[in-house]
N, C-alpha and C positions, 0 to 999 in steps of 0.2 A: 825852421829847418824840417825837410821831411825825409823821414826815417823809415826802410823797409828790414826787419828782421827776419830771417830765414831761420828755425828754427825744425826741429825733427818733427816729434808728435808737438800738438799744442790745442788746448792748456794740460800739463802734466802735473801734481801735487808732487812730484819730486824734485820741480823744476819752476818754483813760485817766482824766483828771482828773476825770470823772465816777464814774469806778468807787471810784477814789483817795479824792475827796471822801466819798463815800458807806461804803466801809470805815472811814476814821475817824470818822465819826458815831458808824456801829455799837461801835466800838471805847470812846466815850467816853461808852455808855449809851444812844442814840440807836435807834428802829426807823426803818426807811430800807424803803419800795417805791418801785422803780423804773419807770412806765410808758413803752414803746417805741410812743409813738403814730404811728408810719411802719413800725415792724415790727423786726424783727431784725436785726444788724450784723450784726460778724465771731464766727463758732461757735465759732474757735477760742480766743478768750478766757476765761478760768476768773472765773467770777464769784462772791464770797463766799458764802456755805448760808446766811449771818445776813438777806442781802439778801433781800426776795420783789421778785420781775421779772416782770412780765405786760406779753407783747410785740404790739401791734394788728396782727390780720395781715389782717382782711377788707377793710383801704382802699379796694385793687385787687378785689374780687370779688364783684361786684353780686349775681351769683346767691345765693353763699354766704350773703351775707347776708339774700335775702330767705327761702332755705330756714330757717338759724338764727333768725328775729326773734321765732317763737312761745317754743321756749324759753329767749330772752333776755330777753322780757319779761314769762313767767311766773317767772322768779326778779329783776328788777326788782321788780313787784307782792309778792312774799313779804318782799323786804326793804323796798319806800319805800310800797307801800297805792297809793291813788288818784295817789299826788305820783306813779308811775311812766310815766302817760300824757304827761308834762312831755316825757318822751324824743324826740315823734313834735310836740313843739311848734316850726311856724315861725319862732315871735315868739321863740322864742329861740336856736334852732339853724340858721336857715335854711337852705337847700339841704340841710345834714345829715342834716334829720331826715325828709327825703323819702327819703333815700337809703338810710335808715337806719342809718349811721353814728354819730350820737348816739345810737342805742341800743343799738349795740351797745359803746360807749365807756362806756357808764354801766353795763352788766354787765360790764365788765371791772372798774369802779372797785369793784366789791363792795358796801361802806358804805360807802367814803369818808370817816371820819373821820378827819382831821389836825388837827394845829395848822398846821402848815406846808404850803403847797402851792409847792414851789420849781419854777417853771418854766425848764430850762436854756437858754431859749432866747427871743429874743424872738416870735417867730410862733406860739407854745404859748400864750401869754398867753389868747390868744382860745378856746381849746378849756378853760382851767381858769377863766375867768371865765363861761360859758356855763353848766359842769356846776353850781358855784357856785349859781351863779342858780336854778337848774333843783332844787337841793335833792341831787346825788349826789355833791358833793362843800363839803366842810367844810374853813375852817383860813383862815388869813392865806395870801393869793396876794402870793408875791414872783414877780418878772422877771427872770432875769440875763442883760446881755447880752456877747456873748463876742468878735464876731466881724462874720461877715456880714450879722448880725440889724441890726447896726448903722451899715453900710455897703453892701455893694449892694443889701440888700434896701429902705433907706431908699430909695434912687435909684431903682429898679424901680415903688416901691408910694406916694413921696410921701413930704412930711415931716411928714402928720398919720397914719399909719400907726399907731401908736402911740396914738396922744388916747383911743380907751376905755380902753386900759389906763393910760395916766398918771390916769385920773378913775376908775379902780374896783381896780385894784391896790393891796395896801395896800404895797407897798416894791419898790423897783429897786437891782440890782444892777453891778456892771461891772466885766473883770477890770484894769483899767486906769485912771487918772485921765486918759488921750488919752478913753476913750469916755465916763467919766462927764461931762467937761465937754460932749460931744456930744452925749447925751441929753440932759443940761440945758437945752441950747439947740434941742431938739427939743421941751420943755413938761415934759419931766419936773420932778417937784416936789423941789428941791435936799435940801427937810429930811428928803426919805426916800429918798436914791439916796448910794452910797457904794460905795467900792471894797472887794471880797473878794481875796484870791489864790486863782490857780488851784493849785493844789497838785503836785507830784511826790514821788515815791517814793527823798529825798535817800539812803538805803541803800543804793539800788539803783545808784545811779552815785557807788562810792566814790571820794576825791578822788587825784589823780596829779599829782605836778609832773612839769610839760612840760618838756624841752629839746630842743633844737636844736642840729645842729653844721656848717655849710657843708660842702657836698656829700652831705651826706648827702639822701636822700628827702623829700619835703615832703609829708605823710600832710595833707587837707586832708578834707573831712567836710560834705556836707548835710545835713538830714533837713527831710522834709513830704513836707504831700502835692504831687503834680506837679501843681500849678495854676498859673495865673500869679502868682496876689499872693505867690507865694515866691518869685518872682524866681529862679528856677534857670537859668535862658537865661542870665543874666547871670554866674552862677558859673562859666558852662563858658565863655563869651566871656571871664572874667578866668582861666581857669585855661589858653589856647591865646595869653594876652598873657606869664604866667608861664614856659610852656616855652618862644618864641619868646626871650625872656630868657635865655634858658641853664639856668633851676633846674630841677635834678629834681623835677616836682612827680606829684601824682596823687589822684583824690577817690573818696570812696564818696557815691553819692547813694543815700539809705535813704528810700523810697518811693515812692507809687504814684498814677495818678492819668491823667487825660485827655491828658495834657501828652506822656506818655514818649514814643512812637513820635517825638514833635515833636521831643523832647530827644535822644532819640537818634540822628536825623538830623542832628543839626545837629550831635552829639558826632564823628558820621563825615565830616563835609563838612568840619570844623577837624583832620581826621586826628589824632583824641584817644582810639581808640578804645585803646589799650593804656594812657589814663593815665586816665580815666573809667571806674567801675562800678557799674552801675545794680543795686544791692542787692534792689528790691522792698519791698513792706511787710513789716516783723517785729516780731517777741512783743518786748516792752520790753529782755527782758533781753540780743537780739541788739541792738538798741539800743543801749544801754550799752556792749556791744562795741565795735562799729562805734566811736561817738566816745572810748574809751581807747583804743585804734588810734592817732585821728589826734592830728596836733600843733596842730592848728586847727581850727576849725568854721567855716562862711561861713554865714550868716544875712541874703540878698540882699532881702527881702522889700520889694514896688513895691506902691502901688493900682492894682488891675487895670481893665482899661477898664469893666469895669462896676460900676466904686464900690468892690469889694471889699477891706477893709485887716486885717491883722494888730493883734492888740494886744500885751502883751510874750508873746512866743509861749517856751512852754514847753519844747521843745527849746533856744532858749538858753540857761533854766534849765536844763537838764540837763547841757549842756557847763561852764557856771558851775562845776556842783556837782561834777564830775569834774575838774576841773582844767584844762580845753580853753582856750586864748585865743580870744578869735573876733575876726571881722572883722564889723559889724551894720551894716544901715542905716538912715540917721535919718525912720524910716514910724514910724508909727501912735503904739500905745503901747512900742515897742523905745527907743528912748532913753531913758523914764524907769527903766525897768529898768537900763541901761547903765552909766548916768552913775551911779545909786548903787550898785550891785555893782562895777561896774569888769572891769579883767580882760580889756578888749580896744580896738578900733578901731571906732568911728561913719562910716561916709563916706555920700554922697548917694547919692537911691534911681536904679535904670536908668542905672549907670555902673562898665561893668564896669572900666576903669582906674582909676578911685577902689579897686572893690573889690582889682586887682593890686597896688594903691599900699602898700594896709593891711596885704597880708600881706608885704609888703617893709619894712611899717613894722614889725610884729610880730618878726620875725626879727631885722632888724637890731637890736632892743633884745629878745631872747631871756634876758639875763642878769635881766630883770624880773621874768619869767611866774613863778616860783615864789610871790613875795611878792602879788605883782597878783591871782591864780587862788585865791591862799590868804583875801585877802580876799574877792574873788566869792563864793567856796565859804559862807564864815562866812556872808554876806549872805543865802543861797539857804537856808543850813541853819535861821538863824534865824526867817525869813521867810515862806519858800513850802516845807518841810515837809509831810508830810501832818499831822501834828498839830497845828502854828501853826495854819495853815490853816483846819483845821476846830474850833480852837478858838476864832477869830475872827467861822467863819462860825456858830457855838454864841450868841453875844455881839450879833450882830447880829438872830439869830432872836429872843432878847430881848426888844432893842429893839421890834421889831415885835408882840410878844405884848403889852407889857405899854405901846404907845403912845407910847415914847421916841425922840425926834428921832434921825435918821440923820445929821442934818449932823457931827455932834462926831468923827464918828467918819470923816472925810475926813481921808486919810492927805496929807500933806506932806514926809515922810520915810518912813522904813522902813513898810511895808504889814505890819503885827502886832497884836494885840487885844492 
């Protein structure tokens, strides 16, 4: 099966589960190219030799592109004939194809033959149904949506944002049954939208039972990125409710993001600066570190003022699968992840004493967390895998190739092919 992803920036560290997905394709017979239609992420990420990556870097650079457009689209014409003039068509690239952007996006795609055109994102939908049309790209167009595509950019852009692609897309994806019932109710068609997992690297965070011993240090543990729908303002308001309490407590916050300078003001105005440390972004396997360190994970995640939610976010997979208890809030799709792994504390979203409450709950029944974390662990290993995962999302490509309903395959329980 050959498979093109369309992806924003690429390789992103916020955004491994694309790399993740994509290696175990490769691994189970699959060709896999990655298209970076924003351009290039983070360099320092190592990205598979099996993978082909062609990353769009003339977005931003009008000139470049109009110097480049003669030989873009004398190799256009050698590969598509006459269909090449499609490139520079209004009626179906608009503004793009003035800009020349659409041609030079259809000499990136090469031939474009797939079966599969996965789009990781819902705002890509429009650039793979476009090419599509235009004849430079082949294959069933699926949608997946993950995130933001499916919350603030709804609220931003309307609730028919979406409508060409629910009418010309052949399948919808979603890492969560919070977002597939929301796309649902945005027009998407039920019998072809169903939930995938986002997958991790369960090796990579081998499992640890937690304990606890009064007085001893309270090793506590964020990770994301510093926005607001992670809700980090509220970890550090419940982590200066904790010490005010008497416990030894203190966090690593592992990321990065618009937020810090905000976070970290506010880490120095609650005089927390010797129990708060702002880690920065790091390579997965610092990662892993980081939350086998702590005894807890806080997973504070709020919808931020402009619509933006979480779905089960894959750092608490990762703490799951290591053995971490967490403390989670009940947003988006994190509860449905919660309540059937287990393994920690639910409390309500933008309340950091709910969050103080939880790990007051967690400790106090410490003598749990072995058996609790050890089913988590089983749950994540089974589940969300990189091989489950992309043997699921194998199952579903299927479906879509060969015209078979998506409905059946709506998880109710454990999210597995």
């Amino acid at each position: 099966m050959k498979i093109a992803f369309l992806v924003n920036h690429f390789p992103a560290l916020s955004q491994t589960f694309i790399a993740h997905l994509a290696e175990g394709l490769v691994a189970l017979g699959c060709a896999v190219d990655i298209y970076a239609m924003h351009g290039p992420g983070d360099p320092e990420m190592a990205i598979a030799p099996k993978i082909g990556l062609r990353q769009f870097v003339l977005r931003g650079r009008p000139r470049q592109r109009a110097l480049l457009a003669g030989p873009a689209m004398s190799r256009l014409i050698a590969r598509h004939g006459a269909k090449a003039a499609r490139a520079l068509s209004a009626n179906i690239f608009g503004v793009d194809a003035a800009a020349l952007v659409s041609l030079h996006e259809a000499d990136m795609f090469g031939v474009g033959r797939y079966d599969i055109v996965h789009c990781q994102f819902g705002p890509l939908a429009d650039i793979a149904l476009n090419h599509r049309r235009a004849g430079f790209l082949s294959g069933r167009v699926i949608v997946h949506f993950r995130g933001y595509d499916i919350s603030s950019h709804v609220e931003q852009h309307g609730g028919d944002v979406y409508a060409r692609a629910f009418a010309e897309a052949d399948a919808f994806f979603t890492n969560c049954e919070f977002f597939r019932k929301k796309l649902i109710s945005l027009g998407a068609p039920g019998e072809r939208t169903t939930v995938l997992p986002s997958p991790i690297p369960v090796e990579s965070f081998p499992y640890r039972a937690r304990s606890y011993r009064p007085g001893e240090t309270l090793r506590l543990v964020c990770v994301g990125r510093l926005v607001e729908k992670k809700g980090f303002a509220y970890a550090i308001s419940a982590l200066a409710r904790l010490a005010d309490s008497g416990l030894d407590v203190e966090c690593d916050v592992v990321g990065d993001g618009p937020l810090r300078a905000q976070l970290e003001a506010q880490t120095s105005a609650l005089g927390l600066e010797a129990r708060v440390r702002f880690a920065g972004a790091l390579p997965q396997h610092a990662v892993a570190a980081a939350i086998e360190r702590a005894h807890i994970m806080l997973a504070p995640s709020v919808t931020a003022s402009d619509g933006d939610q979480d779905a089960s976010i894959n750092t608490l997979k990762e703490a799951m699968a290591s053995g971490c208890p967490f403390v989670a809030t009940a947003h988006g799709g994190i509860p449905e992840l919660a309540e059937r792994a287990g393994g920690g504390v639910i409390v309500p979203e933008r309340d950091d004493a709910a969050l103080a409450a939880g790990v007051i709950a967690l400790i106090e029944n410490s003598a749990d967390w072995p058996g609790a974390t050890l089913q988590a662990r089983t749950y994540i290993e089974k589940n969300f895998s990189v091989r489950a995962a992309c043997e699921c999302t194998i199952a579903a490509y299927e479906c879509v190739l060969h015209g078979r309903t998506l409905a059946d395959r709506i998880p109710s329980e454990p999210v597995h092919a």
